[in-house]
mmCIF file of the N, C-alpha and C atoms, coordinates in Angstrom:
data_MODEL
# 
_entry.id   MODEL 
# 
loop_
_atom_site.group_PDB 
_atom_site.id 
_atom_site.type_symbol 
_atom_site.label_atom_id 
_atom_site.label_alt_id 
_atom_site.label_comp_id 
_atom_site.label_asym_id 
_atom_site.label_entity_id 
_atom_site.label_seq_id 
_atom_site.pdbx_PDB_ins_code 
_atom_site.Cartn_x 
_atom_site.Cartn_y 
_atom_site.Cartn_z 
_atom_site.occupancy 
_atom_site.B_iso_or_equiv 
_atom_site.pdbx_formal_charge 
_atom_site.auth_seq_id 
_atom_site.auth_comp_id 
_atom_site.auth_asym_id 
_atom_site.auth_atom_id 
_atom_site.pdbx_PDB_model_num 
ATOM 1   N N  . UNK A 1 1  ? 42.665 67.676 -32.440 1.00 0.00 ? 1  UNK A N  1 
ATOM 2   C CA . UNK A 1 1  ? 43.724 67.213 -31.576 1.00 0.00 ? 1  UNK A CA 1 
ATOM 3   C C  . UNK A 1 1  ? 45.135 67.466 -32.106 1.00 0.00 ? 1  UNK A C  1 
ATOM 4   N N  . UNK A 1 2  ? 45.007 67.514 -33.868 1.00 0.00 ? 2  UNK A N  1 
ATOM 5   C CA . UNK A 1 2  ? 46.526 67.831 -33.709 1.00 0.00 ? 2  UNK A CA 1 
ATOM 6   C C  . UNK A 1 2  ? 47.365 69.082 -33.247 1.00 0.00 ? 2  UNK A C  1 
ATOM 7   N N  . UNK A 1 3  ? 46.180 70.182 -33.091 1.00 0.00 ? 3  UNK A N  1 
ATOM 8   C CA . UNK A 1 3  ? 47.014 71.495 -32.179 1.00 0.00 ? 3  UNK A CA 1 
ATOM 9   C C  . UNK A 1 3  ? 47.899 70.791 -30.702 1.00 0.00 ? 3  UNK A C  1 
ATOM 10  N N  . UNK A 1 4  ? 47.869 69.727 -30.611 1.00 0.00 ? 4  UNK A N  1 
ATOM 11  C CA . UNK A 1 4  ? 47.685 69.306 -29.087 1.00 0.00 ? 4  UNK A CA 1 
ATOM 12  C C  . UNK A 1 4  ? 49.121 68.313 -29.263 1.00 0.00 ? 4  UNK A C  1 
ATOM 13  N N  . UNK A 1 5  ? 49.825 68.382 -29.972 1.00 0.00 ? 5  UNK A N  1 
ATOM 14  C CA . UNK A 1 5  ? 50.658 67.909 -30.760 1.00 0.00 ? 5  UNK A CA 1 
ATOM 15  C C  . UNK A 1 5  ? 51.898 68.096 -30.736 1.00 0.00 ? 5  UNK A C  1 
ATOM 16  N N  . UNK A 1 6  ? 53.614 68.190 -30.938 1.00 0.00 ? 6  UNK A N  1 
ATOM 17  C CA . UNK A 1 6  ? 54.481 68.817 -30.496 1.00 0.00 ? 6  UNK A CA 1 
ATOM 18  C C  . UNK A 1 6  ? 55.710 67.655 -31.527 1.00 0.00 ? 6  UNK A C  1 
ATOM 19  N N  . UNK A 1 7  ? 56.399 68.078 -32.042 1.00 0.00 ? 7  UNK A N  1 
ATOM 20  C CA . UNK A 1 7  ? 57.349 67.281 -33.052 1.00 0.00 ? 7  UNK A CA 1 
ATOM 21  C C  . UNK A 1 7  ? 58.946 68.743 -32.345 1.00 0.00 ? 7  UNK A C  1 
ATOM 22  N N  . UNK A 1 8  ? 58.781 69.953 -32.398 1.00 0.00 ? 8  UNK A N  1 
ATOM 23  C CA . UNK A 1 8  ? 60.030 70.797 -31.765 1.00 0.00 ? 8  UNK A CA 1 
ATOM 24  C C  . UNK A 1 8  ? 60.752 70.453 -31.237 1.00 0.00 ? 8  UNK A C  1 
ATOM 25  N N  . UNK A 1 9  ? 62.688 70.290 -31.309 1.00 0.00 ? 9  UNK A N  1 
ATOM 26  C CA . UNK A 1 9  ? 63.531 69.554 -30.450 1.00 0.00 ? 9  UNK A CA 1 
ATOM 27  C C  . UNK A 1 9  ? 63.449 70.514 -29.108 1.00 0.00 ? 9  UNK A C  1 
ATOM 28  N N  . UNK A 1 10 ? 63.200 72.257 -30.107 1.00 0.00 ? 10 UNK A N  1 
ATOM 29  C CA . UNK A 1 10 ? 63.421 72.874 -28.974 1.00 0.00 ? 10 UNK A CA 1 
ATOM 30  C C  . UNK A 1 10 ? 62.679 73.089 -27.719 1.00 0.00 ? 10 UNK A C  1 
ATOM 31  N N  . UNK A 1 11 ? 63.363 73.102 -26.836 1.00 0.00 ? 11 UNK A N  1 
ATOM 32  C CA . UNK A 1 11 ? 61.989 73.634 -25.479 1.00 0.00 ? 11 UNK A CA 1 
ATOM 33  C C  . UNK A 1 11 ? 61.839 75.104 -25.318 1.00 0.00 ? 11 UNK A C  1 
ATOM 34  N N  . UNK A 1 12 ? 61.090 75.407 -25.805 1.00 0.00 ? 12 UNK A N  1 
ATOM 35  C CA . UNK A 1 12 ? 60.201 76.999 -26.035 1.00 0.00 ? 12 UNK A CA 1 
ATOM 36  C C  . UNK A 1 12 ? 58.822 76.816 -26.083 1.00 0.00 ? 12 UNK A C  1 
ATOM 37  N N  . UNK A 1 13 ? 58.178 77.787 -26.013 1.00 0.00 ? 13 UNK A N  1 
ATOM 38  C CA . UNK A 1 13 ? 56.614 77.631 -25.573 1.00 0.00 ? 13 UNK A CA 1 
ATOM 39  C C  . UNK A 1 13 ? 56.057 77.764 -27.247 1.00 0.00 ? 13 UNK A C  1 
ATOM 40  N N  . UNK A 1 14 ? 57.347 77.997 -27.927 1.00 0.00 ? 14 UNK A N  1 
ATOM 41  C CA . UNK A 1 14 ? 56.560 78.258 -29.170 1.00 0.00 ? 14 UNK A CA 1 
ATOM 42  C C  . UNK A 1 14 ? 58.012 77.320 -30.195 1.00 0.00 ? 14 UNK A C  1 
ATOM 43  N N  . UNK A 1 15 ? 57.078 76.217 -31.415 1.00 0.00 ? 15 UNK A N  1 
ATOM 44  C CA . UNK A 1 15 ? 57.844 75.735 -31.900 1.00 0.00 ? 15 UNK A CA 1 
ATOM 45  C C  . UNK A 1 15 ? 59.136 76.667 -32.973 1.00 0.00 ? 15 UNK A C  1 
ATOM 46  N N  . UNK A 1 16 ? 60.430 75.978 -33.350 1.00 0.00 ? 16 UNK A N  1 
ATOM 47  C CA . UNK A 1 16 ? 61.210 76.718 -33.834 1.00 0.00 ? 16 UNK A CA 1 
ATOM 48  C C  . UNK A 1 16 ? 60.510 76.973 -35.500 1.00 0.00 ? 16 UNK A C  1 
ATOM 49  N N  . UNK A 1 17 ? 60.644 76.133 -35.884 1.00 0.00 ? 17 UNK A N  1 
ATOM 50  C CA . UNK A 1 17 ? 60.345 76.003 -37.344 1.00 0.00 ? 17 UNK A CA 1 
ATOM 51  C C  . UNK A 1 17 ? 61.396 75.979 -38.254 1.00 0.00 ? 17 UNK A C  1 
ATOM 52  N N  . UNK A 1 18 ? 62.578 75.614 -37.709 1.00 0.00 ? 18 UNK A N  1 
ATOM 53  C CA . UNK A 1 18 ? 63.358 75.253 -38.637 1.00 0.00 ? 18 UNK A CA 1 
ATOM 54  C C  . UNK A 1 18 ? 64.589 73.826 -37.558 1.00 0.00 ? 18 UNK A C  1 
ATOM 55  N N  . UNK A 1 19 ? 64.767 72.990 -37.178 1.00 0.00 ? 19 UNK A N  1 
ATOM 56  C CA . UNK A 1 19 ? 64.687 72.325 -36.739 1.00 0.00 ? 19 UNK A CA 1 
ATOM 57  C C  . UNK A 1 19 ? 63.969 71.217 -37.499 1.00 0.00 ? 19 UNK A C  1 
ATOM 58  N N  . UNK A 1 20 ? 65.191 69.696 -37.998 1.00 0.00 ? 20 UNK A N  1 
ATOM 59  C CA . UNK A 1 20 ? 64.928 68.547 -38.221 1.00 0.00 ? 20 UNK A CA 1 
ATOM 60  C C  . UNK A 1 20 ? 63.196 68.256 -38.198 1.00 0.00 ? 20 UNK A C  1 
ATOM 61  N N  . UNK A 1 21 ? 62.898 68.017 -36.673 1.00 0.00 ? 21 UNK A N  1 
ATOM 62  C CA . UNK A 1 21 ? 61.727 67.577 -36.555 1.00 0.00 ? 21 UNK A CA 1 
ATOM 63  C C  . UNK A 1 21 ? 60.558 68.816 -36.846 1.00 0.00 ? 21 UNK A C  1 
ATOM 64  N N  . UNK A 1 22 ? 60.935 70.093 -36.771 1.00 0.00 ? 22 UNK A N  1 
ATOM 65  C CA . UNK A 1 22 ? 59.968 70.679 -37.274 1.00 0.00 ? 22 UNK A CA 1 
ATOM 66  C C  . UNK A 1 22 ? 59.712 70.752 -38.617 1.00 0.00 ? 22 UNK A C  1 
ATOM 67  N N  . UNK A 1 23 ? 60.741 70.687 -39.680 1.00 0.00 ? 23 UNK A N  1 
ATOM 68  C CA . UNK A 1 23 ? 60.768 70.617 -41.140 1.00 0.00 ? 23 UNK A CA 1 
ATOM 69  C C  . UNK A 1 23 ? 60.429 69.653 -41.254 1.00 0.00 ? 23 UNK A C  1 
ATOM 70  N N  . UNK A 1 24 ? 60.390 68.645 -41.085 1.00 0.00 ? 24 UNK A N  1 
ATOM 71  C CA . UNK A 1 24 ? 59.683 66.748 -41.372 1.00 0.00 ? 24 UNK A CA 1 
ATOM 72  C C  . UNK A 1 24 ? 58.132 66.832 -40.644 1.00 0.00 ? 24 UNK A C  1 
ATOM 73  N N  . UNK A 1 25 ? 57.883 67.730 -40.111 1.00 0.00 ? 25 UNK A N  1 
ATOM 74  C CA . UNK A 1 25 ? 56.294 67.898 -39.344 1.00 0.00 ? 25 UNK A CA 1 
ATOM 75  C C  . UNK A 1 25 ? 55.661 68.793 -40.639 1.00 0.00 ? 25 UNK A C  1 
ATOM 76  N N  . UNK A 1 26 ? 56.442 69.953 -41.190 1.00 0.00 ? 26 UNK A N  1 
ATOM 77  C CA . UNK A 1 26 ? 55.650 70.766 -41.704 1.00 0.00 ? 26 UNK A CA 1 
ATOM 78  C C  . UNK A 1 26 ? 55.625 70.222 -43.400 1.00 0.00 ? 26 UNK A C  1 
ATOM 79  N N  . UNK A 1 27 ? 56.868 69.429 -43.676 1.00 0.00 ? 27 UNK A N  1 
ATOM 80  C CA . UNK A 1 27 ? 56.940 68.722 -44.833 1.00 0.00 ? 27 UNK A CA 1 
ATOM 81  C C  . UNK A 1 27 ? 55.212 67.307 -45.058 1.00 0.00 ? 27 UNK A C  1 
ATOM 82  N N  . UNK A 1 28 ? 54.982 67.010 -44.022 1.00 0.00 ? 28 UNK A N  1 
ATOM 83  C CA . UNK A 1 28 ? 54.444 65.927 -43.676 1.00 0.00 ? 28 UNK A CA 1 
ATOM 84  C C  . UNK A 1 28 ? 52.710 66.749 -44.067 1.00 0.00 ? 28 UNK A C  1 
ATOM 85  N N  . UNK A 1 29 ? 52.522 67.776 -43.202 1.00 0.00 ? 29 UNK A N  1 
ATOM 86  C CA . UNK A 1 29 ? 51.409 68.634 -43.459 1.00 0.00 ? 29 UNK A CA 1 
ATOM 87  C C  . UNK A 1 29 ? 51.023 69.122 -44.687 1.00 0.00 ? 29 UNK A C  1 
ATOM 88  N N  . UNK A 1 30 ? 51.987 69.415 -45.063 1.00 0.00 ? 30 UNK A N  1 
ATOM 89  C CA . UNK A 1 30 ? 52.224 70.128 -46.757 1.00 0.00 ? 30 UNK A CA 1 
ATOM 90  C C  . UNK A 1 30 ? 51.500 68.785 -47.815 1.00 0.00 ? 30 UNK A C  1 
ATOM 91  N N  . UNK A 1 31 ? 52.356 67.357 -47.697 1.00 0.00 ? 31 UNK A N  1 
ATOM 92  C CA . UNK A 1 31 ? 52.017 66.733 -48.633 1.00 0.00 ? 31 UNK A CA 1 
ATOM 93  C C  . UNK A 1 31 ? 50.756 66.469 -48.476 1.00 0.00 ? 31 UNK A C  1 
ATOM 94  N N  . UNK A 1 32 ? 50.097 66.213 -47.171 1.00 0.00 ? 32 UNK A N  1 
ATOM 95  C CA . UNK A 1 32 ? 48.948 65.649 -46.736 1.00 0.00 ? 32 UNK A CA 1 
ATOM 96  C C  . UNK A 1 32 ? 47.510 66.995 -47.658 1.00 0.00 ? 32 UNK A C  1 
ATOM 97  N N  . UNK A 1 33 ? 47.925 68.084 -48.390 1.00 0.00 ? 33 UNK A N  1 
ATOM 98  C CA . UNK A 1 33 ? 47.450 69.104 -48.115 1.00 0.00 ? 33 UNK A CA 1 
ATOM 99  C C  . UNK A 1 33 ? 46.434 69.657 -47.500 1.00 0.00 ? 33 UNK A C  1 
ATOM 100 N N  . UNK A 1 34 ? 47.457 69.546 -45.797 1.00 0.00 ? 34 UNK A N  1 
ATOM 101 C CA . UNK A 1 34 ? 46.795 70.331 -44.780 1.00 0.00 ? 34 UNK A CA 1 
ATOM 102 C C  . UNK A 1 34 ? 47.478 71.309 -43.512 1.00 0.00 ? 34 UNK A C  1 
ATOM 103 N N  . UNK A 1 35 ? 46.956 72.433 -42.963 1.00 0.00 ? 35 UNK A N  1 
ATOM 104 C CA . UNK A 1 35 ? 47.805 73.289 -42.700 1.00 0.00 ? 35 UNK A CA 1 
ATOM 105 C C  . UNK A 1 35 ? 48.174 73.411 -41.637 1.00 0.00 ? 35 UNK A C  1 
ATOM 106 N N  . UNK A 1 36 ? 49.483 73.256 -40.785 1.00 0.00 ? 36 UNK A N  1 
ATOM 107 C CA . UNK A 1 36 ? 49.409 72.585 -39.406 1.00 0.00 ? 36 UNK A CA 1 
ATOM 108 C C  . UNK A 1 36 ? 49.339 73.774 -38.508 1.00 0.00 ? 36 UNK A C  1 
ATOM 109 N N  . UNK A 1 37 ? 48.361 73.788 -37.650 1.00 0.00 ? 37 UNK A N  1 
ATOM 110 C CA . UNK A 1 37 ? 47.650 74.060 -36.323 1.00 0.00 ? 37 UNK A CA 1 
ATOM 111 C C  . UNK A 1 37 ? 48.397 74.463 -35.352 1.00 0.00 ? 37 UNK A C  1 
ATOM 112 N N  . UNK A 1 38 ? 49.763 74.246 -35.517 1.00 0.00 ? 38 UNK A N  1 
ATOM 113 C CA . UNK A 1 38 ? 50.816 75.108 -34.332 1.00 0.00 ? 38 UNK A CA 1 
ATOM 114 C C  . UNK A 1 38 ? 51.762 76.040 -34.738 1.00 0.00 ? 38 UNK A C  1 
ATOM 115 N N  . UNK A 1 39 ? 51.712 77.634 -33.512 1.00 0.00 ? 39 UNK A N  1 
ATOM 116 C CA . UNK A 1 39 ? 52.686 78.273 -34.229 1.00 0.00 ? 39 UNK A CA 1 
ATOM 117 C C  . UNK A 1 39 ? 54.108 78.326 -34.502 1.00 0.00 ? 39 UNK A C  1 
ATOM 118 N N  . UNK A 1 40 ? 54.680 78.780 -35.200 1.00 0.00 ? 40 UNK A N  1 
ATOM 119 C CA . UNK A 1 40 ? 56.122 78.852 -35.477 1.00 0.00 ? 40 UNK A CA 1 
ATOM 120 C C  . UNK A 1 40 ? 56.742 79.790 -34.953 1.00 0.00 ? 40 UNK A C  1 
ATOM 121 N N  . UNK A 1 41 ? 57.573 79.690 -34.578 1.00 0.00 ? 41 UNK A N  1 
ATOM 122 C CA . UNK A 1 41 ? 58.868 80.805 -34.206 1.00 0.00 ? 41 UNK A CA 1 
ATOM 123 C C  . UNK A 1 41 ? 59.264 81.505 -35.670 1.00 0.00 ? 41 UNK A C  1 
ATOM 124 N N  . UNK A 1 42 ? 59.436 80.911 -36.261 1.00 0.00 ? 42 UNK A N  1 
ATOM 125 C CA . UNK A 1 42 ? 60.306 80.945 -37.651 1.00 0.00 ? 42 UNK A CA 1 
ATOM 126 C C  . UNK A 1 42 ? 59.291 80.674 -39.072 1.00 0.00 ? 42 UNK A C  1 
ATOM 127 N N  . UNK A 1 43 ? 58.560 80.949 -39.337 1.00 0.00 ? 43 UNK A N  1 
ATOM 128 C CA . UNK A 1 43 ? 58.042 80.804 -40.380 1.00 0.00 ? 43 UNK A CA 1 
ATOM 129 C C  . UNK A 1 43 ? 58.697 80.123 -41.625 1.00 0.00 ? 43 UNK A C  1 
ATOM 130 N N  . UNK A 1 44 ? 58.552 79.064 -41.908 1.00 0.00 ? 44 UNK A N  1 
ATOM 131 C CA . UNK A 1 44 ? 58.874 77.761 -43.006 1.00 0.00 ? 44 UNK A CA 1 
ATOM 132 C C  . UNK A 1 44 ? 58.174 78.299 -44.627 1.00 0.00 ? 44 UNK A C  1 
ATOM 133 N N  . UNK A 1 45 ? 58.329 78.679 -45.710 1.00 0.00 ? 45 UNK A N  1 
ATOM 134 C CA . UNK A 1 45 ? 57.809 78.855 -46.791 1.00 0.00 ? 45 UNK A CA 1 
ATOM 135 C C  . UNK A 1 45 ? 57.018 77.074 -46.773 1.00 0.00 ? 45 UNK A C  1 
ATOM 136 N N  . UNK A 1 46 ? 56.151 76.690 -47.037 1.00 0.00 ? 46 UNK A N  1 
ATOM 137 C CA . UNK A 1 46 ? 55.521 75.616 -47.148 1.00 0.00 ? 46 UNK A CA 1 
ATOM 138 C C  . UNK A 1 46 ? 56.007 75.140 -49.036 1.00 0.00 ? 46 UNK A C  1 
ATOM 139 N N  . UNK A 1 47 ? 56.343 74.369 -49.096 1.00 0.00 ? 47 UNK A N  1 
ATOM 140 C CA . UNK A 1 47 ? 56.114 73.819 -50.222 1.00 0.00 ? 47 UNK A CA 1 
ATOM 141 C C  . UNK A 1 47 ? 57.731 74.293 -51.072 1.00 0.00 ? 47 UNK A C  1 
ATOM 142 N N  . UNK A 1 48 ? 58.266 74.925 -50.332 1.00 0.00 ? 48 UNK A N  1 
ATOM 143 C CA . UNK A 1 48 ? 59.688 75.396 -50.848 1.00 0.00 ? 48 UNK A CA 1 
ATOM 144 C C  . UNK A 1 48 ? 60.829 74.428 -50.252 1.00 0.00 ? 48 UNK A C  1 
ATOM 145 N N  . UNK A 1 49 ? 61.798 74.385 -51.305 1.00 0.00 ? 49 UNK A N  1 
ATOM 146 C CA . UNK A 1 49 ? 62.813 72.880 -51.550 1.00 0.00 ? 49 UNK A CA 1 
ATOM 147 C C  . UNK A 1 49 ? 64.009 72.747 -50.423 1.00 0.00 ? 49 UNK A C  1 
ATOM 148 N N  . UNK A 1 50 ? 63.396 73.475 -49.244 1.00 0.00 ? 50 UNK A N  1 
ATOM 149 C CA . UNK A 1 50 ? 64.247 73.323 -47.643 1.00 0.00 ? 50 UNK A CA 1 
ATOM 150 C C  . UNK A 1 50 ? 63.291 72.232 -47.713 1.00 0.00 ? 50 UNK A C  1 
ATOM 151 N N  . UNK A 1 51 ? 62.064 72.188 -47.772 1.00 0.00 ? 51 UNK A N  1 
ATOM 152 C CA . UNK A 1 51 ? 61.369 70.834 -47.108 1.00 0.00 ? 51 UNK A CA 1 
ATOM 153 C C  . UNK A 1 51 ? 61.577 69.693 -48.475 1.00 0.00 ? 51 UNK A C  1 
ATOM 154 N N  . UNK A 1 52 ? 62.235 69.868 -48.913 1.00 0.00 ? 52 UNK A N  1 
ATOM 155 C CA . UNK A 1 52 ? 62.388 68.590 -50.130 1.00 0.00 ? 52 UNK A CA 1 
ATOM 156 C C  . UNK A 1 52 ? 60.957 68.156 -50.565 1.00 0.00 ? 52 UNK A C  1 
ATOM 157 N N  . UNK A 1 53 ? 60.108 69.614 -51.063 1.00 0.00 ? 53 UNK A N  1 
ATOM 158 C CA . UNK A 1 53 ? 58.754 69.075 -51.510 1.00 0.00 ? 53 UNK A CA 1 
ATOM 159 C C  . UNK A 1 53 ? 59.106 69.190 -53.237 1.00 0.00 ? 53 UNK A C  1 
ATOM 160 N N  . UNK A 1 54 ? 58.377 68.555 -53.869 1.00 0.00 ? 54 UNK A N  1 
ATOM 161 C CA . UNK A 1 54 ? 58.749 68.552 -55.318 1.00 0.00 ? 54 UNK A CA 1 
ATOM 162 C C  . UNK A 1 54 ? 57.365 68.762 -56.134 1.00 0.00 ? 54 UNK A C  1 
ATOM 163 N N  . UNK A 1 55 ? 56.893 69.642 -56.776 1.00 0.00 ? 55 UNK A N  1 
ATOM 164 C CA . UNK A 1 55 ? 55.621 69.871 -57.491 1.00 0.00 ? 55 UNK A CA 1 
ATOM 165 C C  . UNK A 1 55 ? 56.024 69.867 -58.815 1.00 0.00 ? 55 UNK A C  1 
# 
């Protein structure tokens, strides 16, 4: 169900991936380590310090 899901401010058929709520969706996936199910417009490096992840 979470493909079924939607956090994007933008309205496009496809999420932005860089956008507030998309960086706090993909930040959220990352820590959980799991890989989220919807595509991006914009491809996000996962785990790199735009999403304030810290390893």
């Amino acid at each position: 169900p979470l493909d079924l899901t939607w956090s994007c401010y933008q309205e496009e058929e496809t999420a932005c991936g860089v956008c507030d709520s998309c960086l706090l969706r993909l930040r959220a996936f990352a820590e959980a380590g799991a890989s989220d199910p919807i595509p991006y417009r914009r491809a996000v490096p996962v785990g790199g310090s735009r999403l304030g992840i810290r390893r």
